[in-house]
N, C-alpha and C positions, 0 to 999 in steps of 0.2 A: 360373615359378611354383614354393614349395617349397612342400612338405608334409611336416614334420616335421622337416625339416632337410634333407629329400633331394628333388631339383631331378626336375622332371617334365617334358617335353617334348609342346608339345598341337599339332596343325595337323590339318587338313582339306582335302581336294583330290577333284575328284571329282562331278558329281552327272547321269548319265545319264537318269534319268526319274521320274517322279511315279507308275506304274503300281504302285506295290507292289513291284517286282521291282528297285528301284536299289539302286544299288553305292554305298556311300559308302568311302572310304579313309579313316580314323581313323588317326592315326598317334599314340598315346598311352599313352607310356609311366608307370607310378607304382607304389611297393610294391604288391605285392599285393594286401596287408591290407587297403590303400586303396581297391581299387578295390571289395573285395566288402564296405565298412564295411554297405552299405547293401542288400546281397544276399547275406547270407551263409547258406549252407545249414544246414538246420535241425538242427545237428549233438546240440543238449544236447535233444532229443525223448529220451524215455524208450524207449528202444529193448525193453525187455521185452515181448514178445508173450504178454499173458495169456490165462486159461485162457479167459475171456468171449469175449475175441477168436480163439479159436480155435474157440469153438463154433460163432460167426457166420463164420467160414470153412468151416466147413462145412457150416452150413447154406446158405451162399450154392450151395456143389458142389450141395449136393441138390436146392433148387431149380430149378436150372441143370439136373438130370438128370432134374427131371418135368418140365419143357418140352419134351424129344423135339428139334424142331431151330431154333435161335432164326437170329436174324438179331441182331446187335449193332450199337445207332447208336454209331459209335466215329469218335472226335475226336482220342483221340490224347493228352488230360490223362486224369487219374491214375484217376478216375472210370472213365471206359470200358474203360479200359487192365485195371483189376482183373476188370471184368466180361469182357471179351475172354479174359484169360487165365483166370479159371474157367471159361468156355465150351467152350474148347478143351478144359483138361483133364477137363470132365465129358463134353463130348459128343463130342471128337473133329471129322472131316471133318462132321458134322450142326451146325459152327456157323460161320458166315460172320462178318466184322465189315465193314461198311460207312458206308464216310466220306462224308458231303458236301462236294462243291471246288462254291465260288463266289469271289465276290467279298469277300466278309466273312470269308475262311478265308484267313490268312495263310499265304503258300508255305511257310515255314518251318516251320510244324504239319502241314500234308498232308504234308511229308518228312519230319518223325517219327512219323506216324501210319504211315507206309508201311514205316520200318523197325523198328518198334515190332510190327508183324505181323508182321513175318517172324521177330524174335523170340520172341514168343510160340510161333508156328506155325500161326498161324487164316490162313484164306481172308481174303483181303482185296479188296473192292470198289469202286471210288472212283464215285460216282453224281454226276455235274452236277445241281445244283439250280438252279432259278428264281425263288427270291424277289425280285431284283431288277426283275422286271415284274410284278408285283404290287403297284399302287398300294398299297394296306393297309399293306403291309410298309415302301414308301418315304417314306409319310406318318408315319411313327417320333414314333406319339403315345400309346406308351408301352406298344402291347400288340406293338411291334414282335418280340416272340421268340415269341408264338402263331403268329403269321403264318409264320414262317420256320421251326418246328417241323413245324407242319401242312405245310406242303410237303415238308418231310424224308419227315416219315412216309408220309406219303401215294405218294411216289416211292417207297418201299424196300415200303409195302405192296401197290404194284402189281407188283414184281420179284420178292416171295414165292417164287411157285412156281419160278422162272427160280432163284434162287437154294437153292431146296431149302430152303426153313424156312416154317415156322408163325406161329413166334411172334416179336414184334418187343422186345427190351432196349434199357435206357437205361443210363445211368450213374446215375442222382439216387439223391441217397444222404440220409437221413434231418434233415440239417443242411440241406437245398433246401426242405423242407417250411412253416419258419417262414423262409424270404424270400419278396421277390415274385418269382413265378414264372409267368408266363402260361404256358410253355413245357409245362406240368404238365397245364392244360386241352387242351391240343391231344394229349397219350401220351393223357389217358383218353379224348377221342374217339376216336384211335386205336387202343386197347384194347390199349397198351405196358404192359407188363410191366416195373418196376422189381427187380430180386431183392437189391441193396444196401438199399433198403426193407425190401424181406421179409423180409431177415435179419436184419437191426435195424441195421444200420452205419451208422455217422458217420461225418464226413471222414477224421478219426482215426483209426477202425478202418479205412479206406481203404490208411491211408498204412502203417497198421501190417501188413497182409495184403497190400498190397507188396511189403514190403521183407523179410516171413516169404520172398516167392517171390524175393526178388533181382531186382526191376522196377526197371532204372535211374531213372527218374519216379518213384521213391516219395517224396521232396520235392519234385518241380516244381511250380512257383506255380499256383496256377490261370490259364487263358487264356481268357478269356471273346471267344466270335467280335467281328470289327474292328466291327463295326456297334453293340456295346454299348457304345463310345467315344463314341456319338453322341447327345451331349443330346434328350430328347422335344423334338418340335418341327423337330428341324433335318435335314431330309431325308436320307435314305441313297441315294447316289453310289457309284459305284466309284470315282471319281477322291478321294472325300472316304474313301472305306477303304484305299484308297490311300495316302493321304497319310500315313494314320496308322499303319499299317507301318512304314512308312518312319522319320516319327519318333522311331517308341518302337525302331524298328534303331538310331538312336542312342544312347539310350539305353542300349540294350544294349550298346554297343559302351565302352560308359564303366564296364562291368563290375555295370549292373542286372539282375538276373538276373528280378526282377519289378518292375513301373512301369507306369502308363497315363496313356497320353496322351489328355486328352477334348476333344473337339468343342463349342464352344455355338456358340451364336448370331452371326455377327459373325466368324468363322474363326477363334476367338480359341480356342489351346489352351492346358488346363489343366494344367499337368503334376505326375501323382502319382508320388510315389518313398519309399519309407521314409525315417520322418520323421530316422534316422540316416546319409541321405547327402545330407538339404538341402544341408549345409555345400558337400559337394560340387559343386553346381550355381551355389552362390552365391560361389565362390571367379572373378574376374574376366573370367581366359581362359576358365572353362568357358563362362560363363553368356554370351559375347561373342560366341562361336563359334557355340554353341548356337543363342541367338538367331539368328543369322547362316543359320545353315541351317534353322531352321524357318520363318525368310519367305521362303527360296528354295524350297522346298518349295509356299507356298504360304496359310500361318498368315499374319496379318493384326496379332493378339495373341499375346503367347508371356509365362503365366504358370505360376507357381508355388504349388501348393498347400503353404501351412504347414502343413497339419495330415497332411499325408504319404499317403501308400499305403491304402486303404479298400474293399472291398469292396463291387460295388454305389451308389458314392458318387450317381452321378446319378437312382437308384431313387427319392428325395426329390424330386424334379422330378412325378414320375408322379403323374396328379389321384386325388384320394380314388375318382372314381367308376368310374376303369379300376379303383385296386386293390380295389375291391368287386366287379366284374364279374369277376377273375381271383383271388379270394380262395380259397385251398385249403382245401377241407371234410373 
């Protein structure tokens, strides 16, 4: 295969298990340039941290300092990661940050979640969840993230006292408010505390109060847990979050830095990539290979969305009358 004029070398060898946790060996070499066409970090952001966004920095601190001792639901994307680290520095040892490890929480995120704390410097707690025996949660008909929040919460607001806090933080930040969000009903049954809200922050001012603090993740893609890969309708599995680990590890291994792989009906996966590294996937050997290992894995169908990378893309599946029952007011 070239690219450009310059010869690329593709093979694959290797595939231990379906559990989430396989090894694939990618042996693929190509410029650079090439391989991040389609994942290239978001370098031309306007890196000015204005006076606005320094206000909501610090109001987010003050907030963070009338809470007394929070507990932080922290995942390890950039969201919680900001709220972790103003936690810390407003309250010090009076703020924990706690992860949920399941089955829908890729190993790869619980191990930057983990070194992500220790950077910061917050207490870090790793809590096993149970959504996965919760029929509700496994019949993934569209209100699947209420289901699996309310557990979350519900777990960390039983550990409270055990871990010395009061009050329970999120990451949602202002930009969550107009999507759909079941996730949002289940913090206000819980009586979570948002302070990216409060202070009025967008993603944006997320990323920008970041990278004021020198948070390695102040570009990283969003990661939405493995279970939002899974079309309403088509049951959540470990073996089927599994699976999809595993493919979008490929992915990654072809230099996508953000891509999702989705779940319908039929095992048949969809695969999103920035609509500037199609080329990439549609070039012979990739897309041979590719295929190749995704019905070894387990895929049935193995397609490609043209219209690339999207946020939420299977949100449009979910019936009018879930998103009225989880509509934010």
């Amino acid at each position: 295969m070239a690219v450009g004029g310059e010869s690329c070398v593709w093979s694959c060898s290797g595939l231990s298990s379906l559990n989430g946790d396989a090894r694939f060996r990618w042996n693929f070499r190509a410029p650079l340039r090439r391989l991040r066409v389609a994942a290239k970090r978001s370098n031309d952001m306007n890196h000015d941290f204005s006076s606005a966004q320094q206000h909501r920095r610090d109001r987010l601190l003050e907030i963070l300092r009338g809470l007394g001792r929070v507990a932080v639901a922290f995942s390890g994307g950039i969201d919680s990661t900001v709220v972790a680290k103003a936690a810390q520095m407003a309250l010090g040892e009076r703020a924990v940050a706690v992860t949920a490890d399941s089955p829908s929480v890729p190993r790869r995120e619980l191990a930057e979640a983990q070194d992500l704390a220790r950077l910061i410097g917050i207490r870090h707690v790793i809590v096993p969840t149970s959504e996965f025996v919760d029929p509700d949660y496994v019949r993934n008909d569209g209100a699947r993230c209420y289901f699996c929040k309310s557990e979350l919460y519900a777990r960390i607001e039983d550990m409270l006292p055990e871990l010395g806090a009061d009050v329970i933080c999120s990451g949602a930040n202002l930009d969550d408010k107009v999507d759909y969000r079941p996730g949002l009903t289940a913090a206000a049954e819980h009586k979570v505390r948002h302070p990216l809200q409060e202070a009025g922050c967008t993603k944006a001012d997320v990323r920008a109060i970041a990278r004021s603090w020198d948070l390695p993740t102040w570009d990283k893609p969003a990661s939405p847990c493995l279970s939002s890969r899974l079309a309403p309708g088509v049951q959540v599995t470990p073996e089927r979050t599994g699976r999809v680990e595993a493919a979008e590890a490929l992915l990654r291994e072809l230099g996508f830095r953000d891509c999702r792989v989705r779940l319908h009906e039929g095992e048949l996966a969809r695969v999103e990539v920035p609509v500037s590294g199609l080329e990439i996937l549609l070039e012979p050997a990739v897309r041979e290979a590719l295929a190749k290992r995704f019905h070894e894995l387990g895929f049935q169908f193995v397609t490609l969305d043209l219209e690339g990378l999207r946020s939420g893309s299977l949100n449009v599946l979910v019936g009018l009358q879930q998103r009225r029952l989880f509509a934010q007011r």
